[in-house]
N, C-alpha and C positions, 0 to 999 in steps of 0.2 A: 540528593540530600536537600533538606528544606534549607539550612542558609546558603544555599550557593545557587539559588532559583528563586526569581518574582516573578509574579504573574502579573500584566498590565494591561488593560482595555486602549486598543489604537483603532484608528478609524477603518485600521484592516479586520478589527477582530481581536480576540486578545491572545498575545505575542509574551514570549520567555525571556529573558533577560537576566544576565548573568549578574547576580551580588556581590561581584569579586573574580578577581582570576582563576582562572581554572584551569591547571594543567589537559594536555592533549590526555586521555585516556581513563578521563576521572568517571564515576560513575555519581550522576545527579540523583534519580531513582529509579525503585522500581515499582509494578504494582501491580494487584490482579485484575482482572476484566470484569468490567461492570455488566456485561451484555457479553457472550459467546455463542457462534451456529456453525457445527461441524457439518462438512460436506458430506451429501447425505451418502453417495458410495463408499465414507468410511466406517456407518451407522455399525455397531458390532466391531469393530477393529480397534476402536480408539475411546476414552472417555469421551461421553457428551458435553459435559461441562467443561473440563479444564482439559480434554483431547491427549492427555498420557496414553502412552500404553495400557492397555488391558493384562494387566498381568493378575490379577485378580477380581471376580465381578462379582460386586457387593449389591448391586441392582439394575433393574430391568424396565422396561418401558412395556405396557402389556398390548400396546394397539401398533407395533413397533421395534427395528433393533435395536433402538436406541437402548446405551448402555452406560451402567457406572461404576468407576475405578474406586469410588471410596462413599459412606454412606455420607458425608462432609459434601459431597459433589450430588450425590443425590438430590441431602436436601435443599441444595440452594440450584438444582438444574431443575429437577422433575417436574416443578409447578409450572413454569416457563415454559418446560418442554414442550407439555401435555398442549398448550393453547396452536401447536405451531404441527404435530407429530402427523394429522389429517390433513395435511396441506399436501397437493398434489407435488410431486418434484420437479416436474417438465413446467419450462419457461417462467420461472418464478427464479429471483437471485436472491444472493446471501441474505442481502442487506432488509430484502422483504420479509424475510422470517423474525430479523431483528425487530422490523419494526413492530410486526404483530408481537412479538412478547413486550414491547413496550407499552402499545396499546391493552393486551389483557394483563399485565401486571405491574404495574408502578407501584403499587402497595409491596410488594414482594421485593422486587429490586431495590426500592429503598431500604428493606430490610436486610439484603443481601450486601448491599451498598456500603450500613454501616457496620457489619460482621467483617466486609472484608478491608475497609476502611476507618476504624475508629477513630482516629484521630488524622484530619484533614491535613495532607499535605500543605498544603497556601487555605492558613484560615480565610482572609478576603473573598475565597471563592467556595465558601462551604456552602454549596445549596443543594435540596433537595434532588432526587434524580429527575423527575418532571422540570422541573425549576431551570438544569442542567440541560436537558435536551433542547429547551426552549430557546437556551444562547447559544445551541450550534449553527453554524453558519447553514445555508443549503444553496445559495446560487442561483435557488431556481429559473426566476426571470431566464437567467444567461444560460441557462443548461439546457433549456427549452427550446433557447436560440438557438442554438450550435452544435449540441448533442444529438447522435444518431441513435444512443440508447432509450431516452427519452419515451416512444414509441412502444419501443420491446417492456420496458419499468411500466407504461400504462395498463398494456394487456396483464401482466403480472395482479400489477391491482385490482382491476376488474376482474380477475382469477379469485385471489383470496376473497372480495366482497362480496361476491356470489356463494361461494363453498363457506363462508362462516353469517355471511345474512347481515352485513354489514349497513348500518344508515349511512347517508349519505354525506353527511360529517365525518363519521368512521372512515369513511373512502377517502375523502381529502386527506383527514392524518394520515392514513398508512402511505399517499402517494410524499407527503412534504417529512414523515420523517425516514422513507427512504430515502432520499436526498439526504437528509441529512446525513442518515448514515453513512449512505454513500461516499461521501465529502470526509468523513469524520473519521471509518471503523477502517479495523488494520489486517491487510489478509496476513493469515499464519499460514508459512512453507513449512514445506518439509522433506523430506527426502527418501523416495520408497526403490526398495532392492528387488530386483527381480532376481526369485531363489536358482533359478533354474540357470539364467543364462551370468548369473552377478554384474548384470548392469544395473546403474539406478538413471533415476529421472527426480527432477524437481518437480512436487504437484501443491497444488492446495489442498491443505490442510482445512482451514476454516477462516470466520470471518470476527473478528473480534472488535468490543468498543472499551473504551478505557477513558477513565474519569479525564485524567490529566493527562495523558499522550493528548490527547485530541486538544492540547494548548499550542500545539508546538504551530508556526506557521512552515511554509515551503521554502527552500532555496533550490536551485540550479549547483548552487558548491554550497553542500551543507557543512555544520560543524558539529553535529550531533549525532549519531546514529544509534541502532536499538538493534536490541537482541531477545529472542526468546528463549524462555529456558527447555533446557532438553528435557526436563521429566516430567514439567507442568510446562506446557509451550505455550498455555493462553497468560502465563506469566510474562511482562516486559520489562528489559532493563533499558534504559538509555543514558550514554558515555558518548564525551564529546569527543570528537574524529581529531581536534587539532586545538591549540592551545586558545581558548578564548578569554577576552579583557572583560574589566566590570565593566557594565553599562552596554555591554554588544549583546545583540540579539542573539536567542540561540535558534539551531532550524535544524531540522530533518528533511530529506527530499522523497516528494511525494512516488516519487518514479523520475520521473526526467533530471541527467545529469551532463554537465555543461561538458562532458568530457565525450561524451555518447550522441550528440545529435546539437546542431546547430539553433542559435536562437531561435530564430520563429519556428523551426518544427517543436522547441519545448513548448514556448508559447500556446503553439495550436493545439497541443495534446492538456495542458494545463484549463485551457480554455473549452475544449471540449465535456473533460471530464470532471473535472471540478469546477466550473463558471468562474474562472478566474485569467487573467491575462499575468505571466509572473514578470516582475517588476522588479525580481531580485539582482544583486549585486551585478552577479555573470550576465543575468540578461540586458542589463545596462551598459556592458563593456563596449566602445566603440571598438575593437576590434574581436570578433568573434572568434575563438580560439579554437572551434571545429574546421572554421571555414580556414585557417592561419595552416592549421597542420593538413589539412586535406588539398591544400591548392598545390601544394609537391606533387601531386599525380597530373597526368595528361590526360585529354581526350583519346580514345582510342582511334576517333576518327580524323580532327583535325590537329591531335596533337599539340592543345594548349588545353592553359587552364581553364576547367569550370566552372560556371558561375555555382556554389555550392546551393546556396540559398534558393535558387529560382530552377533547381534543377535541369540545365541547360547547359549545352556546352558554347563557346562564339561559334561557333559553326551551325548550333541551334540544333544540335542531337539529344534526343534525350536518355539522358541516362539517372540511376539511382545511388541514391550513398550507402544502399545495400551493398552496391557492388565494392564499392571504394573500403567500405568498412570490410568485407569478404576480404580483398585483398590486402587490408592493413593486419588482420588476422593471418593470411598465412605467410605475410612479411617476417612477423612475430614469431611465428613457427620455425620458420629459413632462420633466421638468428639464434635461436634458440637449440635449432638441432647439425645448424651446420659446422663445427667441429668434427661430427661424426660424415659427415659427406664427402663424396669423394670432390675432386675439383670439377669434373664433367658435368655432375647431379649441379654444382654451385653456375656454374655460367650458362649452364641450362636453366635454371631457375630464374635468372637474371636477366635472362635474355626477356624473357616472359613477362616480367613486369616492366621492361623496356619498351613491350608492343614487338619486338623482334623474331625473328624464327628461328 
C-alpha cells in the first residue's frame, strides 16, 4: 500500500522505507510486470505474457508457439513478442530477450506501462519506462571483475547483434541493459507434475521486471518477502516476513540467506552476481551464526572443529559445508521420524553422526 512505503535515493541506490509500523504479514503491494520472457520449453503450455495456464487460446504467434490466454495479453505481449520470437534459443539468457524488447519497443512499454499502471504507486518516481531503465543499477565495472558469466552474456550479445543487424551502439545497450536486467528482473517458479510417475520438481517459469519490486535492496535476514499469483504468476505481491518500525529499511533477499551459508560465501555469491559486496545487518555480525551452529560438528579426521569459513579442518583436511548441511538435513529427519524407530535404528543412527561404528 502506498502509505506504508517511501521510496528514497541513498548512495546504495534507492532503498524502501517503512512510513510507519507495519505488522509481520501486512501486504505493501502488489503489481503487474512491466517486462515478461516465458522459458522458451514452456512456449504452447503457458501464456506468453502473464504465463497462466492455457486453458483457453485467444491467440497465436504465427513464426512460433508462442501463445495467448486472453486477447488483454495479446495485446500488450504480441508486439514485444514478435522483435524477440527469431531469436535463436541456444546460449542466449532470459534477461537478453528482455532486453531486446526493450530496445525494439519503449514506445509500446510505456503504453503498456500506463494501462497496467495508471496511477503511480510513489508519485516521486513516476518516470517514463526509458527514464526507469536508465536508474537501474547494472554493476558492470564489478561484474566484469568477478563474474564467470560475463563471457557466456558476451557471446549471447554478439549472437542477437548479428541475427538482427545490430549497430554498434545497439550492441553496447543490449550488453548494459542485460545487466541491468540481470541485477533488477525476478525469476518466476513453479512447479511441474509429472503425470505418469506424480512426482514434481521446481523449474523456471520465466523471467520477469517490475516497475517497483526492483526498489527493494538486498538483505542476508530479509523482512519482506513476495509472492506470485497462482493464475497470473507474472503478478507480485510483497508482505513483510516480520514486524517492521517506521523509519527501517525494508528488503527482500536476493538468494543468499544468513541461515543457508556463512558470511563471505554470501558475500562472494552477492558479489559475483550482482557487483555487489553485501554490507547487510547479518553480514556485519561479529559472530557468524552459520559458522556458531556448525562448529557442533567434528572433523571426521581429526575430530575438532572446522574452520567453517576457510573450508579447513586444524588438521588442514578439506572438507565441504555440503557435507555438514547433508548431515544437518538428515539430523532433522532422525528427529523428525524418530518416535517411529525402533531403539537399534536410533543408536545406530547416533553412532554415525559420532564418526563411530
Amino acid at each position: 500500500m502506498i502509505e506504508k512505503v517511501e521510496v528514497i535515493q541513498t548512495t546504495l541506490g534507492r532503498s524502501c522505507i517503512a512510513k510507519c509500523d507495519i505488522p509481520a504479514g501486512s501486504i505493501l503491494f502488489s503489481e503487474d510486470s512491466l517486462l515478461s520472457q516465458l522459458e522458451f520449453n514452456l512456449l504452447g503450455e503457458l501464456c506468453s505474457y502473464c504465463f497462466a495456464t492455457l486453458m483457453n487460446v485467444t491467440r497465436s504467434c504465427d513464426n512460433c508457439l508462442a501463445k495467448f490466454c486472453s486477447l488483454t495479453c495479446y495485446q500488450k505481449g504480441y508486439q514485444l513478442h514478435t522483435s524477440i520470437c527469431k531469436i535463436p534459443s541456444t546460449r542466449i539468457i532470459p534477461q537478453q530477450y528482455l532486453a531486446v524488447k526493450l530496445i525494439h519497443g519503449s514506445k509500446i512499454i510505456e503504453k503498456i506501462d500506463t494501462l497496467a499502471n495508471p496511477t503511480p504507486l510513489f508519485p516521486s518516481f513516476n518516470l517514463t519506462s526509458n527514464q526507469f531503465i536508465l536508474t537501474l543499477d547494472d554493476n558492470i565495472n564489478i561484474i566484469e571483475k568477478y563474474s564467470e558469466e560475463i563471457p557466456k552474456i558476451k557471446i549471447g550479445v554478439e549472437l542477437i547483434a548479428k541475427k538482427l543487424k545490430y549497430s554498434i551502439s545497439q550492441e553496447q545497450d543490449l550488453l548494459k541493459y542485460t545487466l541491468k536486467l540481470k541485477n533488477n528482473a525476478f525469476m518466476v517458479n513453479g512447479v511441474k507434475l509429472d503425470q505418469l510417475s506424480g512426482n514434481s520438481e521446481n523449474i523456471s517459469i520465466g523471467t520477469v521486471l517490475y516497475t517497483y519490486g526492483s526498489f527493494f535492496q538486498h538483505s542476508c535476514d530479509p523482512n519482506v518477502f513476495y509472492l506470485f499469483d497462482k493464475m497470473k504468476p507474472t503478478r507480485i505481491t510483497f508482505r513483510t516476513l516480520k514486524k517492521v518500525l517506521k523509519g527501517e529499511e525494508l528488503n527482500i533477499s536476493y538468494g543468499p540467506l544468513k541461515f543457508q551459508d556463512c558470511t563471505s560465501s554470501r558475500q562472494k555469491e552477492t558479489l559475483e552476481k550482482w557487483g555487489f559486496c553485501c554490507k547487510c545487518k547479518a553480514c556485519n555480525l561479529n559472530d557468524d551464526e552459520f559458522a556458531l551452529k556448525y562448529n557442533g560438528y567434528l572433523c571426521p579426521q581429526c575430530c575438532k572443529s572446522p574452520d567453517i569459513k576457510k573450508e579447513i579442518s586444524q588438521c588442514d583436511a578439506d572438507f565441504h559445508q555440503k557435507f555438514f548441511k547433508n548431515l544437518d538435513a538428515e539430523i532433522n529427519n532422525f528427529f523428525y521420524n524418530c518416535n517411529s524407530m525402533n531403539v537399534g535404528d536410533c543408536i545406530k543412527f547416533l553412532n554415525f553422526v559420532r564418526g563411530k561404528d
